[in-house]
VEXTI-195875 format. One record per residue (C-alpha): residue in one letter; y, z, x. Coordinates in steps of 0.5 Angstrom, whole numbers. Layout:
<nodes>
(node "A" (Y Z X))
...
</nodes>
This chain:
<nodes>
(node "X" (0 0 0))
(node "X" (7 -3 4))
(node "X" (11 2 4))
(node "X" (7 8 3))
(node "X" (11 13 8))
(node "X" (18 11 4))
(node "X" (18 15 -3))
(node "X" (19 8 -7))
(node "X" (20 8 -15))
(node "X" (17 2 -18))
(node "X" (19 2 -26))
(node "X" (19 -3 -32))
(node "X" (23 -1 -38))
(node "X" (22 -4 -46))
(node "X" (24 -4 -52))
(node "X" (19 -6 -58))
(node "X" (20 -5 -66))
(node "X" (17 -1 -71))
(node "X" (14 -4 -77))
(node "X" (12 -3 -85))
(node "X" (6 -4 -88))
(node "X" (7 -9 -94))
(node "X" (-1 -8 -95))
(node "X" (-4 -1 -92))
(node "X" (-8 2 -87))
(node "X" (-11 8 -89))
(node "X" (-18 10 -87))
(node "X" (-21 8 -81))
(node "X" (-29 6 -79))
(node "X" (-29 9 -73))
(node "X" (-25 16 -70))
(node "X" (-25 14 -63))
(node "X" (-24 7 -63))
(node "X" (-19 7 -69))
(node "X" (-22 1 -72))
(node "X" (-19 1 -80))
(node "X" (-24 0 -86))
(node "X" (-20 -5 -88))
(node "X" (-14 -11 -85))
(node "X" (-7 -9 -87))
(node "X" (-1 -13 -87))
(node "X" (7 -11 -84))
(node "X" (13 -13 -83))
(node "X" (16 -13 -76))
(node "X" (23 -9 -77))
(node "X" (30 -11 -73))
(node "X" (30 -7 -66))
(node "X" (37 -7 -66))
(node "X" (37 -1 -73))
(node "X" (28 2 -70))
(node "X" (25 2 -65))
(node "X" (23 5 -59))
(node "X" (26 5 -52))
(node "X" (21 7 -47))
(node "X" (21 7 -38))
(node "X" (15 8 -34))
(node "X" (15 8 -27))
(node "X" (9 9 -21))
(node "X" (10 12 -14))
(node "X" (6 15 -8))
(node "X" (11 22 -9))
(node "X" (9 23 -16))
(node "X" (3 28 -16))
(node "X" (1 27 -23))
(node "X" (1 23 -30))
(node "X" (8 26 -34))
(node "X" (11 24 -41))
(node "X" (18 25 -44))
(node "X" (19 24 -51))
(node "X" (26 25 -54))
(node "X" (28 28 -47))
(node "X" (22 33 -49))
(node "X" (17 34 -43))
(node "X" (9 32 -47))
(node "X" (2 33 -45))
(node "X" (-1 27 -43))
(node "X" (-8 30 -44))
(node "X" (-9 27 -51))
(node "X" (-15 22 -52))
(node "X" (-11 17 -55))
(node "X" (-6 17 -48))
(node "X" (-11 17 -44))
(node "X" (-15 12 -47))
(node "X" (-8 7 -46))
(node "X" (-8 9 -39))
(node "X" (-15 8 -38))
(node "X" (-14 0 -41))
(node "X" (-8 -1 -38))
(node "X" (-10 1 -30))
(node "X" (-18 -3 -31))
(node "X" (-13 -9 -32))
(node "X" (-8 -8 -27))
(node "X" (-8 -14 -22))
(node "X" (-5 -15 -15))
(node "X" (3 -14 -14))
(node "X" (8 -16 -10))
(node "X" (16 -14 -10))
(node "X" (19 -17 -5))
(node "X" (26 -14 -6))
(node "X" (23 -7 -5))
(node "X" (18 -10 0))
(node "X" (12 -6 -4))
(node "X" (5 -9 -5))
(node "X" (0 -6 -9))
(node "X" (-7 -8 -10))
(node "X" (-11 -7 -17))
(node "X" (-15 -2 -13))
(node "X" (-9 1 -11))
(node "X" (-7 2 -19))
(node "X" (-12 7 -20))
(node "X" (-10 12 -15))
(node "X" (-2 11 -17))
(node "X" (1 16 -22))
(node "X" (6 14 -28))
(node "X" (12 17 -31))
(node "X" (14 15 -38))
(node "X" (20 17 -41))
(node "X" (21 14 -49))
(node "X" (26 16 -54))
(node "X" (26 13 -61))
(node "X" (32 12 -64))
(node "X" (30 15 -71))
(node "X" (26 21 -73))
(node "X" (20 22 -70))
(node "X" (13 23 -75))
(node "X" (17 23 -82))
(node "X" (14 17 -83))
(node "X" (17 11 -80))
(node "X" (12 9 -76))
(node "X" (15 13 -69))
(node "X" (8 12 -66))
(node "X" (7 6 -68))
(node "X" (13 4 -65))
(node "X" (12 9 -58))
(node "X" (4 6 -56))
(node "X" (7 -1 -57))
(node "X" (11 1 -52))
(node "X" (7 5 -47))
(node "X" (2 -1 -47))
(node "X" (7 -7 -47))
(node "X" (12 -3 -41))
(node "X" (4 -1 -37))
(node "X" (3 -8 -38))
(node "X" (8 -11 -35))
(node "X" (9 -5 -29))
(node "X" (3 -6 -27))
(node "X" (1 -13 -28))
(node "X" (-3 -15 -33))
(node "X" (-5 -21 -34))
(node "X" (-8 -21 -42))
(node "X" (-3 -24 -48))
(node "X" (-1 -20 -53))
(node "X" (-8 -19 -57))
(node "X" (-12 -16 -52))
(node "X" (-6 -11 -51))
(node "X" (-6 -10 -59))
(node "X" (-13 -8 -59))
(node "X" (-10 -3 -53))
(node "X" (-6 -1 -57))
(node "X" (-9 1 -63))
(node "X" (-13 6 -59))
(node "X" (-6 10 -59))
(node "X" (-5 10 -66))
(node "X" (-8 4 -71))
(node "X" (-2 1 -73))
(node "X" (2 0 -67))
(node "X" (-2 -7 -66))
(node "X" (2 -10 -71))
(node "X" (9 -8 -67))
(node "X" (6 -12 -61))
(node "X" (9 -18 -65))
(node "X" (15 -19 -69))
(node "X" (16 -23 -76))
(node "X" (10 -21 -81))
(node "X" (3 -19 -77))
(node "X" (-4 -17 -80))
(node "X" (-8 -13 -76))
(node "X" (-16 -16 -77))
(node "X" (-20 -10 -78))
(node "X" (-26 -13 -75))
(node "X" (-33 -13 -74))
(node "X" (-35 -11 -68))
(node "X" (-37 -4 -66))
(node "X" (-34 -4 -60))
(node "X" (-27 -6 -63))
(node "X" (-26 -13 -59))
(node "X" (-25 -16 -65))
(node "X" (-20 -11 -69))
(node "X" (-14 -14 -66))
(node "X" (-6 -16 -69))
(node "X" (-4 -24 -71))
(node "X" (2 -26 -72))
(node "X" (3 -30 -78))
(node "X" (10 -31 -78))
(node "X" (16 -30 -73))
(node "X" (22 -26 -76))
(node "X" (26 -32 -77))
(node "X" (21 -35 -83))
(node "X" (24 -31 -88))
(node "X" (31 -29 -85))
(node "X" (33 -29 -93))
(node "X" (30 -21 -93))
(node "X" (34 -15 -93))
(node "X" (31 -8 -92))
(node "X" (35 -2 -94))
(node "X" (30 5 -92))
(node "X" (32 10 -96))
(node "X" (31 17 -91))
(node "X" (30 22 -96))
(node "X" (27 27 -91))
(node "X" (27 27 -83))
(node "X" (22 33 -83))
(node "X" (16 32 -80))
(node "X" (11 32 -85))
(node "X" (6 37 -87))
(node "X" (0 33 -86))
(node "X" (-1 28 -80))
(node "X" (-4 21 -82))
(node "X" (-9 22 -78))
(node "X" (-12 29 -82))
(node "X" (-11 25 -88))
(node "X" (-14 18 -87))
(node "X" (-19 23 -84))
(node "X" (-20 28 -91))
(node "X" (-20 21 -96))
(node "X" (-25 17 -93))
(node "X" (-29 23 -93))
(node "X" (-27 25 -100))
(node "X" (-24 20 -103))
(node "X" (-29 16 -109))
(node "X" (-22 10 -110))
(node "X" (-22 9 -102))
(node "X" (-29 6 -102))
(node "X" (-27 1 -109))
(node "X" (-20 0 -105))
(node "X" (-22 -3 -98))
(node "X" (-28 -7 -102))
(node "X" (-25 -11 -107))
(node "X" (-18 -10 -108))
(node "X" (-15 -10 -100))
(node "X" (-19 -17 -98))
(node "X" (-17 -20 -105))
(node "X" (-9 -18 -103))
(node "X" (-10 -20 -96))
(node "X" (-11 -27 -98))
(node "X" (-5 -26 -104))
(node "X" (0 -24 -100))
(node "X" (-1 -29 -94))
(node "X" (1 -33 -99))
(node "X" (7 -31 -101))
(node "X" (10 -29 -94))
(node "X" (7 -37 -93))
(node "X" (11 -40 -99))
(node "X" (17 -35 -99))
(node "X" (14 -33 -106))
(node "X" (18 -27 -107))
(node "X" (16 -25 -114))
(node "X" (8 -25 -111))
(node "X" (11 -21 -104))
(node "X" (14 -16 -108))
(node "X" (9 -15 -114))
(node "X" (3 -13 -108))
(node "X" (8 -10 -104))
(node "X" (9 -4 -109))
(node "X" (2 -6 -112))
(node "X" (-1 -3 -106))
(node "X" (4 2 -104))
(node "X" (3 6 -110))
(node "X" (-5 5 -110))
(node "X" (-5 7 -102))
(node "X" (-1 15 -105))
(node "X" (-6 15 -111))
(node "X" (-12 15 -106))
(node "X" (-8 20 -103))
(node "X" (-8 24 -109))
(node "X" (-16 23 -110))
(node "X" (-17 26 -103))
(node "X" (-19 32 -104))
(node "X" (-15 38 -102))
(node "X" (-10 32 -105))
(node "X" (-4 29 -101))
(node "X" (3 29 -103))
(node "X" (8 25 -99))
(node "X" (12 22 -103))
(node "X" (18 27 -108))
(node "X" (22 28 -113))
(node "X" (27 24 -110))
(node "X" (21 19 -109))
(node "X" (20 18 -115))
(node "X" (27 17 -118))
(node "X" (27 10 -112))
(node "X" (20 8 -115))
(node "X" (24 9 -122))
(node "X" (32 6 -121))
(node "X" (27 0 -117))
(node "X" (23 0 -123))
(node "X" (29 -2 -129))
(node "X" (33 -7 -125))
(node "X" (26 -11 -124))
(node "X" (25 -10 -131))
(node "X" (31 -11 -134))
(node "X" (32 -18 -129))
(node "X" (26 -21 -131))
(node "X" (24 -22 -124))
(node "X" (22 -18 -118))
(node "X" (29 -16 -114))
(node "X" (27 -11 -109))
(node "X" (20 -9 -107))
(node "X" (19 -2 -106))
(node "X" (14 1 -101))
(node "X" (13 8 -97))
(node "X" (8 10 -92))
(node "X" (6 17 -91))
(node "X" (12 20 -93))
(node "X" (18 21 -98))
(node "X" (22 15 -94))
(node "X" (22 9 -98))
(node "X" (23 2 -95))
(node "X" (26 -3 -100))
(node "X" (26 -10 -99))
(node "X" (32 -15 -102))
(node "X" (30 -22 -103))
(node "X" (37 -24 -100))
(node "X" (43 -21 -98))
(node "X" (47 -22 -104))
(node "X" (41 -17 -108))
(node "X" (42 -12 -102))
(node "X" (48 -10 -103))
(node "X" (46 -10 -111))
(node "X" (41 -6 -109))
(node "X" (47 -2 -104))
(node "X" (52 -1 -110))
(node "X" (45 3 -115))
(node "X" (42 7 -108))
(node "X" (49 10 -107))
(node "X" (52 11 -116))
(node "X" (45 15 -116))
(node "X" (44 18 -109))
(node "X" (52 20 -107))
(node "X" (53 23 -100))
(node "X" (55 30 -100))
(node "X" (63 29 -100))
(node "X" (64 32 -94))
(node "X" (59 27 -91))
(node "X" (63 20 -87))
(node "X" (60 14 -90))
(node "X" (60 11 -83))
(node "X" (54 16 -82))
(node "X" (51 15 -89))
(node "X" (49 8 -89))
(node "X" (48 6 -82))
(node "X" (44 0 -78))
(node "X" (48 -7 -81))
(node "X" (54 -4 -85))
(node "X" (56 -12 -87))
(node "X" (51 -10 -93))
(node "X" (57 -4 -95))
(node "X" (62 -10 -95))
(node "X" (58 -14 -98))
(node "X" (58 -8 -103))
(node "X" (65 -7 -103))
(node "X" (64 0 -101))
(node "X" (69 3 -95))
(node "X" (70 9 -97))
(node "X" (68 14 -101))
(node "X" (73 13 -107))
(node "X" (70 6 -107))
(node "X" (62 10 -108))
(node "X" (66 15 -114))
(node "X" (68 8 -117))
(node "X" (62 5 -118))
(node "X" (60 3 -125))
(node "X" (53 5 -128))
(node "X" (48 -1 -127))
(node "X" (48 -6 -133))
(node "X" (40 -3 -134))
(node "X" (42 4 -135))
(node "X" (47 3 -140))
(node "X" (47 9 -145))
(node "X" (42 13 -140))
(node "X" (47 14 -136))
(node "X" (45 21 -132))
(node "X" (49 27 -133))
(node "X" (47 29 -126))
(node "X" (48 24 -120))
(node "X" (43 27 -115))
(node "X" (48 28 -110))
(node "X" (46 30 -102))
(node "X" (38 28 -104))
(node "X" (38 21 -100))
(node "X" (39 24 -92))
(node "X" (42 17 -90))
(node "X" (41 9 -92))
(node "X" (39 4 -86))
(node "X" (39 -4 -86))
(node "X" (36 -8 -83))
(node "X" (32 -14 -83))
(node "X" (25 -17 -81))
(node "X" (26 -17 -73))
(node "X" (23 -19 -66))
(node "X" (17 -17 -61))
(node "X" (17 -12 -56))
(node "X" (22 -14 -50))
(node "X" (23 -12 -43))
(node "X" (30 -10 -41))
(node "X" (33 -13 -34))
(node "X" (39 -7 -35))
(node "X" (38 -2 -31))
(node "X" (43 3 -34))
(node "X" (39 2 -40))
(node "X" (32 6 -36))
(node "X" (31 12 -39))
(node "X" (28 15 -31))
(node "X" (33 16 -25))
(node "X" (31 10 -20))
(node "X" (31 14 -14))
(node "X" (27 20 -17))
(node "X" (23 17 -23))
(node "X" (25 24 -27))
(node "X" (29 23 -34))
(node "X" (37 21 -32))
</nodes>
């Protein structure tokens, strides 16, 4: 290893989305390998508004594996983290950097220790897909440190040993994660079936009703309904592969009455596999509800689907506009029924692409007070505004991939130390 008397530090840094499940994964075939019981379908989201930023970093001087997340140093111990490591350095291929003068042979990989350091700019497990997010980035920044030849597939399939649905931020635009059929999991892989910008017509506003960490995990649920759960059998047998082929269809044609029908078809089948999982799993809430329903009327009374709703496990509902016009339709409703609280600045209630709010016509608070009723509540016109329910609104869109950044100020480890800036 050239220059191993000199205490260099070789680092990559990347940036990659994280991504909702239009058709759910929930269950899996297999605990170890994570292999789901059935394909699942997301939309990629723009990086701009979620995503992860992870460093990672090698050097003779490191004495062991370490991880920041969020500034807050974390074990690495855990199987899923070091089923990625393990992956990622048996791929490891010679490298050379002339500008540092360091060569590193794939035998070498093996001996270096990593640091990582990521950091999401949402919160963390309160169902957003932060792990999502985070293994995509781990497995990409490992990649491209340390050489690794595979395309984006074989790394989808390491990454979902991190956690499941982090195979579909591999890709940007709409990605189906193939559960597979063999036991080794080889075939369990992420595919794009479109980029971001095939349907560029789509706004996304997610609705964060809590940024608390959930009471249960994913992984203890999924656990708890295959093993108790009579719908979950029924759901990833019949109903899931006939989805599957519906709504590849819909994101093909641009058929949005179709898209939105499944979408919410499926998030609402996926929480009622949760409340048939014994001890039952509650993660949605009233103020959940209250989405589901203010959605429910306006798609009714418009004749077709406006907005699509969906909610992974949690309370946060992400709401899918056909066009940028519905979006701040959707905008104008979200904030007549969910007003901040009147010491909340507007600028850090409705954040990620504020050109909705104009759309909305809606730069201040003087602006949200004068909202009129929608036309689908007419004389029904609650008392009771629920005021402070709704934490903050994002808007955002279908976005890219994970990408490498060439900025170093944009590393989150100090070059000369490879610890956290």
């Amino acid at each position: 290893m050239a220059g191993e008397m000199q205490k260099w530090v070789l680092m990559a840094t990347a940036q990659t989305p994280t991504n909702i499940a239009v058709i759910k994964y929930w269950g899996k075939r297999n605990e170890d390998l994570i292999l789901a019981i059935n394909d699942s379908i997301s939309v990629t989201l723009d990086p701009a508004h979620l995503c992860t930023t992870t460093t990672v970093a090698v050097s003779p001087t490191f004495d062991q594996d370490r991880m920041w997340l969020n500034g807050k140093e974390i074990s690495l111990l855990g199987g899923r983290y070091q089923n990625c490591l393990r992956e990622i350095r048996s791929r490891a291929t010679d490298l050379e950097d002339e500008k540092q003068g360091i060569k590193i042979t794939k035998r070498e990989w093996e001996k270096l220790h990593v640091h990582i350091a990521s950091h999401n700019n949402f919160p963390t497990a309160a169902g957003l897909a932060s792990s999502a997010a985070g293994f995509a980035c781990l497995v990409f920044s490992l990649a491209k440190l340390m050489n690794v030849k595979e395309d984006q597939g074989a790394l989808s399939a390491i990454a979902r040993q991190g956690s499941g649905s982090a195979c579909r931020s591999l890709y940007g635009g709409f990605v189906k994660w193939v559960m597979g059929k063999e036991e080794n999991g080889s075939d369990s892989i992420a595919v794009q079936l479109a980029d971001e910008k095939h349907w560029d017509d789509l706004v996304i506003v997610i609705a964060v009703v809590s940024s608390r960490q959930k009471e249960t995990s994913s992984t203890s649920g999924m656990r708890d309904t295959v093993e108790t759960s009579m719908l979950i059998q029924h759901r990833a047998k019949e109903v899931v592969p006939k989805r599957i082929v519906q709504m590849e269809d819909a994101i093909k044609k641009h058929d949005f009455a179709a898209f939105a029908d499944l979408t919410c078809a499926d998030s609402n089948q996926f929480h009622a596999v949760c409340l048939d999982t014994y001890p039952p799993i509650f993660y949605m809430n009233d103020t959940s509800h209250k989405i589901i329903s203010c959605v429910e009327k306006w798609n009714r009374s418009a004749g077709t689907p406006q907005v699509a709703y969906t909610f992974d496990a949690g309370p946060n509902a992400v709401l899918i506009a056909r066009n940028r016009k519905t979006a701040a339709e959707l905008l104008q409703r979200l904030l007549f029924h969910f007003p901040p609280n009147s010491d909340t600045d507007l600028n850090s209630y409705v954040i990620g692409d504020k050109s909705i709010l104009q759309d909305a016509g809606v730069q201040d608070m003087k602006d949200v007070e004068a909202l009129p009723p929608p036309p689908e509540i007419k004389d029904k016109v609650p008392s009771q505004k629920c005021k402070g329910d709704v934490s903050y609104f994002i808007c955002t869109r279908p976005g890219r991939g994970p990408v490498l950044l060439s900025d170093e100020s944009q590393a989150l480890l100090n070059p000369a130390t490879g610890l956290p800036k």
